[in-house]
PDB file with one MODEL, atoms N, CA, C and O in Angstrom:
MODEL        1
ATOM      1  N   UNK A   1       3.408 -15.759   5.192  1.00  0.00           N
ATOM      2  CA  UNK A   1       2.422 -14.940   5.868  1.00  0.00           C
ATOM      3  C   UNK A   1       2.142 -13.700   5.020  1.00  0.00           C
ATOM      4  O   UNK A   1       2.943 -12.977   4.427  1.00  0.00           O
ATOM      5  N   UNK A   2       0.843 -13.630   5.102  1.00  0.00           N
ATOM      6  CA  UNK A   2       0.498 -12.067   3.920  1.00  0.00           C
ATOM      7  C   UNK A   2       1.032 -11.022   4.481  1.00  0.00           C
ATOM      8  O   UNK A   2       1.098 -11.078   5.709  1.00  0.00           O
ATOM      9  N   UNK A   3       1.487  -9.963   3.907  1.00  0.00           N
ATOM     10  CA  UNK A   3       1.444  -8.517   4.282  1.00  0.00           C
ATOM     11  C   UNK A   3       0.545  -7.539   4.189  1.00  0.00           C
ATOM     12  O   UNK A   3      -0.114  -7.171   3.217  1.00  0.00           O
ATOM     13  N   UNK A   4       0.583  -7.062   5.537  1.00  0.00           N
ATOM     14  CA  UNK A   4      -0.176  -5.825   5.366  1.00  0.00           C
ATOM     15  C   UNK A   4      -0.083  -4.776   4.995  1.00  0.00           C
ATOM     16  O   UNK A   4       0.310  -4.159   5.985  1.00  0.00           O
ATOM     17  N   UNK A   5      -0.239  -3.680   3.707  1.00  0.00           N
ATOM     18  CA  UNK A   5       0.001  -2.714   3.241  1.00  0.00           C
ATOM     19  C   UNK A   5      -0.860  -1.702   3.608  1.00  0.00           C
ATOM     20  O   UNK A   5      -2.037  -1.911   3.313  1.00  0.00           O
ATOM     21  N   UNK A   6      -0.525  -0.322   4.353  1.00  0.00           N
ATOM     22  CA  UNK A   6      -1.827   0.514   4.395  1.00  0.00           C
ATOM     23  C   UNK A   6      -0.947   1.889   3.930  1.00  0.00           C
ATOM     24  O   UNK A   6       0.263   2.040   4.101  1.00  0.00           O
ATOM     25  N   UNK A   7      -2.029   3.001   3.196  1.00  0.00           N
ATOM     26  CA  UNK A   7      -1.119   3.480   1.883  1.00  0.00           C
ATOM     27  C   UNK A   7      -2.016   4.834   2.183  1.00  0.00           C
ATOM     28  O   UNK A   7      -3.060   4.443   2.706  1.00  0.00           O
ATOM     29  N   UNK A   8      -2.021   6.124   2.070  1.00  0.00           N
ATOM     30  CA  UNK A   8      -2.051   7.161   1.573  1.00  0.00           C
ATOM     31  C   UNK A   8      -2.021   7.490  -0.021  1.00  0.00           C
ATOM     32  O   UNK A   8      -1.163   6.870  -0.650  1.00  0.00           O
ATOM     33  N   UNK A   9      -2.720   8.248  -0.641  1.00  0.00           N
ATOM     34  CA  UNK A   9      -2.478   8.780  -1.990  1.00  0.00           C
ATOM     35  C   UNK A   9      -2.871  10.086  -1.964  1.00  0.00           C
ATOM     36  O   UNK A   9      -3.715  10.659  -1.274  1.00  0.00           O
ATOM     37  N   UNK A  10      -2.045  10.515  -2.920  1.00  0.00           N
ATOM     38  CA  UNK A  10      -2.721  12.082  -3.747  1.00  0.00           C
ATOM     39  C   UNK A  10      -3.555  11.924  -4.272  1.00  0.00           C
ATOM     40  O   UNK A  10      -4.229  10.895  -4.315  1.00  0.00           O
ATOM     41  N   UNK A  11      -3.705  12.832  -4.763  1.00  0.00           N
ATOM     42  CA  UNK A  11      -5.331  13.003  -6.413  1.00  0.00           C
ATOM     43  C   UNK A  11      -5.274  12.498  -7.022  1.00  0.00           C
ATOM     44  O   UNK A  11      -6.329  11.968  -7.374  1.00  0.00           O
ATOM     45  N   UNK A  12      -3.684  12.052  -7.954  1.00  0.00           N
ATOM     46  CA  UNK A  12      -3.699  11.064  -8.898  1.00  0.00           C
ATOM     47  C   UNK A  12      -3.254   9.689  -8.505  1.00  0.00           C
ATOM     48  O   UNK A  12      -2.702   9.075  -9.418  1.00  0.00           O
ATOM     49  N   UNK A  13      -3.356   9.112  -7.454  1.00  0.00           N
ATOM     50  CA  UNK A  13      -3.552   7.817  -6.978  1.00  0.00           C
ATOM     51  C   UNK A  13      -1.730   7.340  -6.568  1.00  0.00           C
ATOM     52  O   UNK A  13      -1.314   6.263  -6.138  1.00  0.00           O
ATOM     53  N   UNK A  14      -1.003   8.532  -6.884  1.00  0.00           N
ATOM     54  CA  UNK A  14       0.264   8.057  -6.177  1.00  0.00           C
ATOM     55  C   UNK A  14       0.511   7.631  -4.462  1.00  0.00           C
ATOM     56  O   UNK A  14       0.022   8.213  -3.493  1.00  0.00           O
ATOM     57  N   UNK A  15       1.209   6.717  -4.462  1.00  0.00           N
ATOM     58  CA  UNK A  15       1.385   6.572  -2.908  1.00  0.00           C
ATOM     59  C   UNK A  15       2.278   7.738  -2.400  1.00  0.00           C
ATOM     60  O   UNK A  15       3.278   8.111  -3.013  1.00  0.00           O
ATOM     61  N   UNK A  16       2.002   8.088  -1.658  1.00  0.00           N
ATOM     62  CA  UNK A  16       2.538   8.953  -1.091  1.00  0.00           C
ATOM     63  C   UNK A  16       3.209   8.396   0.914  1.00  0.00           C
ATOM     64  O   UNK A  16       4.274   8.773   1.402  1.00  0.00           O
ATOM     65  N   UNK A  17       2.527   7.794   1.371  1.00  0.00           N
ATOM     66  CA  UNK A  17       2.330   7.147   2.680  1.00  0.00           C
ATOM     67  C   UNK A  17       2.572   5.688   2.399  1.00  0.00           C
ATOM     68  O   UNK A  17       2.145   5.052   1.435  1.00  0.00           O
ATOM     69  N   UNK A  18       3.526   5.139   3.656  1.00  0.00           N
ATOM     70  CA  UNK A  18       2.988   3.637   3.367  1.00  0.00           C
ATOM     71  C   UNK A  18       3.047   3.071   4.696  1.00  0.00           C
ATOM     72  O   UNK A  18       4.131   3.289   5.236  1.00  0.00           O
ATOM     73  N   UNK A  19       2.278   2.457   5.349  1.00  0.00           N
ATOM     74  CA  UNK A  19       3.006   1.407   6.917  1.00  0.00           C
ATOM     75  C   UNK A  19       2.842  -0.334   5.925  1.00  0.00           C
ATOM     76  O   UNK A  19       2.015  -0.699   5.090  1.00  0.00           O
ATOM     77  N   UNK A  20       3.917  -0.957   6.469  1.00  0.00           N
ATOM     78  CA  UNK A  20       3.990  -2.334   5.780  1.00  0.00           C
ATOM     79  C   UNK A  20       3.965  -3.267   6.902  1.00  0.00           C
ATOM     80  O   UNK A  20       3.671  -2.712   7.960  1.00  0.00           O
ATOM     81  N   UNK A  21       4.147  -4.287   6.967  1.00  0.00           N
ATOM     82  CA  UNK A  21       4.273  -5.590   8.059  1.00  0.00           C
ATOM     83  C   UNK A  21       3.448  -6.983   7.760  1.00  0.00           C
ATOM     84  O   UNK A  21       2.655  -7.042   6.821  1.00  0.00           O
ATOM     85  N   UNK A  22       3.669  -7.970   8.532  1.00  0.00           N
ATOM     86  CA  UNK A  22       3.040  -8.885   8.551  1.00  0.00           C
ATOM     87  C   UNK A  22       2.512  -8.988   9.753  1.00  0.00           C
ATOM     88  O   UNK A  22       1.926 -10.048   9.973  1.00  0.00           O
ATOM     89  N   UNK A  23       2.533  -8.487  10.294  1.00  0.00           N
ATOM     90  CA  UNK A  23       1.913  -8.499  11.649  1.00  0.00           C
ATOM     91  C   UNK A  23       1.705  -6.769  12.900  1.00  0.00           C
ATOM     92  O   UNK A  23       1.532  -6.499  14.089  1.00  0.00           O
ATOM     93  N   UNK A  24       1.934  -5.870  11.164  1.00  0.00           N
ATOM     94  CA  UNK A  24       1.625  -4.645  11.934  1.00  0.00           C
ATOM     95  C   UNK A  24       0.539  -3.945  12.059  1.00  0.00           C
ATOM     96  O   UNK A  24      -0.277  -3.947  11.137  1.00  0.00           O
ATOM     97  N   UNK A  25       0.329  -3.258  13.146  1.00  0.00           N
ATOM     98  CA  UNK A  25      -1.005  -2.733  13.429  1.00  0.00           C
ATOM     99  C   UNK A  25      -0.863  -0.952  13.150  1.00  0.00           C
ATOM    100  O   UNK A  25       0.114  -0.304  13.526  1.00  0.00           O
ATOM    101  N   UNK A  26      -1.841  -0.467  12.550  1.00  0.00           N
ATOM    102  CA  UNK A  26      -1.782   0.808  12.174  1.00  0.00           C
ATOM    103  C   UNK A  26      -1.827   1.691  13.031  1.00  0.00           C
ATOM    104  O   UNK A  26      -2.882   1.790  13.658  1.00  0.00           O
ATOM    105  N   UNK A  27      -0.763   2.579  13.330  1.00  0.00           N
ATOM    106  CA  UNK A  27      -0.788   3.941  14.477  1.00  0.00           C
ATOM    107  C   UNK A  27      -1.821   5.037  13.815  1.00  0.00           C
ATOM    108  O   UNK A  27      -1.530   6.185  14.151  1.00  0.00           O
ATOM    109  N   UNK A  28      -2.831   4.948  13.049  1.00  0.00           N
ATOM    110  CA  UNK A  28      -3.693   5.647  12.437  1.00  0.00           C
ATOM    111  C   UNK A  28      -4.953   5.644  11.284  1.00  0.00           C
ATOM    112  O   UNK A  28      -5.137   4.469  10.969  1.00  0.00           O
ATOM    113  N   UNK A  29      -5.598   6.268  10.772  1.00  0.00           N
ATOM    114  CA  UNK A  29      -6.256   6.050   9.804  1.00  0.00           C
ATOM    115  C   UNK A  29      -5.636   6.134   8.385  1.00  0.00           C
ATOM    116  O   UNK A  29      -5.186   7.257   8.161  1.00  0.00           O
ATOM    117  N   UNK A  30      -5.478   5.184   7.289  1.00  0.00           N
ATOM    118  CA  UNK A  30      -4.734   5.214   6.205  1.00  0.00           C
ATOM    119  C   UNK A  30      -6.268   5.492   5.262  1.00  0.00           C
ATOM    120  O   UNK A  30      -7.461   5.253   5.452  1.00  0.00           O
ATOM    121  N   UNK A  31      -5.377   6.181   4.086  1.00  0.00           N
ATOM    122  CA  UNK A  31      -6.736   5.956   2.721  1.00  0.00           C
ATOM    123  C   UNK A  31      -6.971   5.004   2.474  1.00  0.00           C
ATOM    124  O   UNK A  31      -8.194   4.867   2.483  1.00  0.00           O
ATOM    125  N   UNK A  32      -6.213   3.707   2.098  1.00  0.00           N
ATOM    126  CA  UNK A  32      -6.412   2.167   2.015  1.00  0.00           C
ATOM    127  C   UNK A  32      -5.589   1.468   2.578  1.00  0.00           C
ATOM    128  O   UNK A  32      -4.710   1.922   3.310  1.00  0.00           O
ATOM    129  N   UNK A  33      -5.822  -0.219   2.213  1.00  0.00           N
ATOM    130  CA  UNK A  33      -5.740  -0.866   3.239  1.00  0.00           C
ATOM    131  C   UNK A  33      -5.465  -2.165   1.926  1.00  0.00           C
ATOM    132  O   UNK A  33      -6.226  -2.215   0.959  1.00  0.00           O
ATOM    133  N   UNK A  34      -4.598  -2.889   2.042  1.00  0.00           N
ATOM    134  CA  UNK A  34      -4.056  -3.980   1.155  1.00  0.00           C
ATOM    135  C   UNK A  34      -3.605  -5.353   1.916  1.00  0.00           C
ATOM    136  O   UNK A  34      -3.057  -5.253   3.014  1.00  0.00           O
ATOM    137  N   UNK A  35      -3.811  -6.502   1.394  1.00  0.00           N
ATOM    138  CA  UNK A  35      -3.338  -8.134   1.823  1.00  0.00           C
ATOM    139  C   UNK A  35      -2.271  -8.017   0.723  1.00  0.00           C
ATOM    140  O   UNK A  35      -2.632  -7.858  -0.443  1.00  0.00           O
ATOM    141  N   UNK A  36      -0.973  -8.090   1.048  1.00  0.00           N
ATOM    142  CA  UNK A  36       0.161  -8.772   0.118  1.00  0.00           C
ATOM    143  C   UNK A  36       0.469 -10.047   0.101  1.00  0.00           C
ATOM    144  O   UNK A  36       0.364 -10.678   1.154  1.00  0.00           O
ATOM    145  N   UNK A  37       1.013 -10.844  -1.361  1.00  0.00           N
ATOM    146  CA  UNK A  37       1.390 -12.066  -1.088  1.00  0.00           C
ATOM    147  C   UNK A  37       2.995 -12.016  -0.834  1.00  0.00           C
ATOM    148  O   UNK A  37       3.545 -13.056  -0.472  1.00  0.00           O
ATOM    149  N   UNK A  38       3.541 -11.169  -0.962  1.00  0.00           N
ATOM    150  CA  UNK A  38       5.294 -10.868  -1.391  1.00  0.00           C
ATOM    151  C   UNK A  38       5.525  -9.455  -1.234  1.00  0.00           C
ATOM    152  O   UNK A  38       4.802  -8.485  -1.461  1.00  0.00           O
ATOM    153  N   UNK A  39       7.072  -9.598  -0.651  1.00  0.00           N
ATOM    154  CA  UNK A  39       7.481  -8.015   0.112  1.00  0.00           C
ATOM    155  C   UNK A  39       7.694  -7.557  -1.338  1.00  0.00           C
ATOM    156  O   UNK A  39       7.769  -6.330  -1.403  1.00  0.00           O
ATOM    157  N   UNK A  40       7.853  -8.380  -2.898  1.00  0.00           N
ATOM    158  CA  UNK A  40       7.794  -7.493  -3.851  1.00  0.00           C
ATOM    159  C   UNK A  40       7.338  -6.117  -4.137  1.00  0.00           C
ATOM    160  O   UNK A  40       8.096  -5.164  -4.313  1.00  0.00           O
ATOM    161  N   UNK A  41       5.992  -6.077  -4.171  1.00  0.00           N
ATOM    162  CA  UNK A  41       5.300  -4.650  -4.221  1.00  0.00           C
ATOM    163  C   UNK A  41       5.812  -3.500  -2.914  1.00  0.00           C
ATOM    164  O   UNK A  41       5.910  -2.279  -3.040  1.00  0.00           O
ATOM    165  N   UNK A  42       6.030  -4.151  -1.927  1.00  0.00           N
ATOM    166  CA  UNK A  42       6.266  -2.715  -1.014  1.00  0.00           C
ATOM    167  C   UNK A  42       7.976  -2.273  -1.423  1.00  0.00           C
ATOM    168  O   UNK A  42       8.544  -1.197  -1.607  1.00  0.00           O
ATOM    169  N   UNK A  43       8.323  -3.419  -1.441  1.00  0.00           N
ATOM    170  CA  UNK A  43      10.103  -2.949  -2.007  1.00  0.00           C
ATOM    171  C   UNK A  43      10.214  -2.214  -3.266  1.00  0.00           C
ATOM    172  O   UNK A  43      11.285  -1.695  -3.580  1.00  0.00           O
ATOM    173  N   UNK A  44       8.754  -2.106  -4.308  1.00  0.00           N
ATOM    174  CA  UNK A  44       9.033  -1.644  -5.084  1.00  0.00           C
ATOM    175  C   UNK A  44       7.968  -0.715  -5.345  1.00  0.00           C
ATOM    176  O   UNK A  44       7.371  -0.563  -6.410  1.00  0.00           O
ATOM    177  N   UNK A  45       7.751   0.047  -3.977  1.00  0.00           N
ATOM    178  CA  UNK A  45       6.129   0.602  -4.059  1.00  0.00           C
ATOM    179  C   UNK A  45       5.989   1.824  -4.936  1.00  0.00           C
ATOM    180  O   UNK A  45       4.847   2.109  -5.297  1.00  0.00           O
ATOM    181  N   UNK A  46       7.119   2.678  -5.377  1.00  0.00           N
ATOM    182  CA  UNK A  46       7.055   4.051  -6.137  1.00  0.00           C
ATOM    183  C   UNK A  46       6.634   3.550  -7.483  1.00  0.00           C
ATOM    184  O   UNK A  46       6.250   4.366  -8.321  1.00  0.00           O
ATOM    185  N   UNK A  47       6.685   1.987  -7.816  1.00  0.00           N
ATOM    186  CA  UNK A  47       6.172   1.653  -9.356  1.00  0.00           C
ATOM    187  C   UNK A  47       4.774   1.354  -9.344  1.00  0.00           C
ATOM    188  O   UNK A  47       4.182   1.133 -10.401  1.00  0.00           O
ATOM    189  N   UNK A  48       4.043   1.323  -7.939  1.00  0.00           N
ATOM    190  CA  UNK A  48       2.939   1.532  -8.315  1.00  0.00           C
ATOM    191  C   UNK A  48       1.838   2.409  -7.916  1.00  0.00           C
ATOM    192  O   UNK A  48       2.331   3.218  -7.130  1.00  0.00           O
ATOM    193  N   UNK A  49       0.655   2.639  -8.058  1.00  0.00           N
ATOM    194  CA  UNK A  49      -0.492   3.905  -7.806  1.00  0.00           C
ATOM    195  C   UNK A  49      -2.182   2.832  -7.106  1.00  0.00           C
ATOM    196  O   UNK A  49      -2.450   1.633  -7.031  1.00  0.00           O
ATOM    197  N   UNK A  50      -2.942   4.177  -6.728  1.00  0.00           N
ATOM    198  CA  UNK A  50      -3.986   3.094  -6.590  1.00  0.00           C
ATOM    199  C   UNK A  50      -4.827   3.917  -7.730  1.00  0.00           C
ATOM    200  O   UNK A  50      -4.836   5.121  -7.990  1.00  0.00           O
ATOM    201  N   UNK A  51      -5.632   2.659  -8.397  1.00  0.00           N
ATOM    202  CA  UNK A  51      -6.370   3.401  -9.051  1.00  0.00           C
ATOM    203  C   UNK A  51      -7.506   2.504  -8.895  1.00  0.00           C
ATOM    204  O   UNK A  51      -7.274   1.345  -8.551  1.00  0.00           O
ATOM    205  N   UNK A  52      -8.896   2.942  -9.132  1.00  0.00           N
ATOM    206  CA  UNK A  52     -10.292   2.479  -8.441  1.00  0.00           C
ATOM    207  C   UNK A  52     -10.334   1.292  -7.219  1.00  0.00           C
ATOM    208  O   UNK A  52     -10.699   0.130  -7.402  1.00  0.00           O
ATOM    209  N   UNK A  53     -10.027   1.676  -6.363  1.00  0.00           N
ATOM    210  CA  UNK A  53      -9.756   1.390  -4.956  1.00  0.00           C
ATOM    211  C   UNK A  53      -8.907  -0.404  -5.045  1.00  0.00           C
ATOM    212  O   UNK A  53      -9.018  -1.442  -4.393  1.00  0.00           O
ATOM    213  N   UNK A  54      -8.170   0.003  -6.113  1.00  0.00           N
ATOM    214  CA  UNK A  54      -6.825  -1.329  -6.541  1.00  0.00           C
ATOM    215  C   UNK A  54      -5.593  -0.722  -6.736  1.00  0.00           C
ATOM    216  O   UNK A  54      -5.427   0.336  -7.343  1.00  0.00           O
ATOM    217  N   UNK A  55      -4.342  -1.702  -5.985  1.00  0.00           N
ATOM    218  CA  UNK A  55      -3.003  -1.239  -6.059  1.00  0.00           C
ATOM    219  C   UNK A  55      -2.875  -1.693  -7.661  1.00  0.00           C
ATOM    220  O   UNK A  55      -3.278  -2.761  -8.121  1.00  0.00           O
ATOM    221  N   UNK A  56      -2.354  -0.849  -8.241  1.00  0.00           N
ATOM    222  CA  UNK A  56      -2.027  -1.623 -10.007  1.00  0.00           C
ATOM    223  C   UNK A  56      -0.322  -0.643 -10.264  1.00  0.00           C
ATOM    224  O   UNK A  56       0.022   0.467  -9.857  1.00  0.00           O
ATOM    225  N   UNK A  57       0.214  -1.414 -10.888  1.00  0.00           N
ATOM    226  CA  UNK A  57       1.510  -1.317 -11.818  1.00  0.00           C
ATOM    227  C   UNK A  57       1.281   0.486 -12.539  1.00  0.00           C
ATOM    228  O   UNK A  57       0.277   0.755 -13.199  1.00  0.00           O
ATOM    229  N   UNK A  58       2.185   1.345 -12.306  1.00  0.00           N
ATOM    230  CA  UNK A  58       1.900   2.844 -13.176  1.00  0.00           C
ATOM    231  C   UNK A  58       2.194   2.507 -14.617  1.00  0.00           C
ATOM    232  O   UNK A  58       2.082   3.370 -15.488  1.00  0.00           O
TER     233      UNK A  58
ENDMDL
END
């Protein structure tokens, strides 16, 4: 089942915020909004940033 990632950033596209789940619903408005295939990226979310409205590797 995909995950849902919804993420906050600073100025320079660090996450700062994250809500994760596969079946969670957001208690708010996030800056973005992501489909995961693997809890990889959220387990390892400080390695990555958003940059032009894409999660990518820092």
């Amino acid at each position: 089942m995909p995950i849902k990632l919804y993420c906050d950033v600073d100025e320079q596209g660090n996450i700062i915020t994250v809500l994760a789940g596969e079946t969670i619903l957001p208690d708010r408005e996030y800056d973005y909004f992501f489909t995961l295939e693997s809890w990889d990226e959220v387990e390892n979310i400080s390695l990555y940033k958003v940059e032009n409205d894409q999660l990518v590797f820092k």
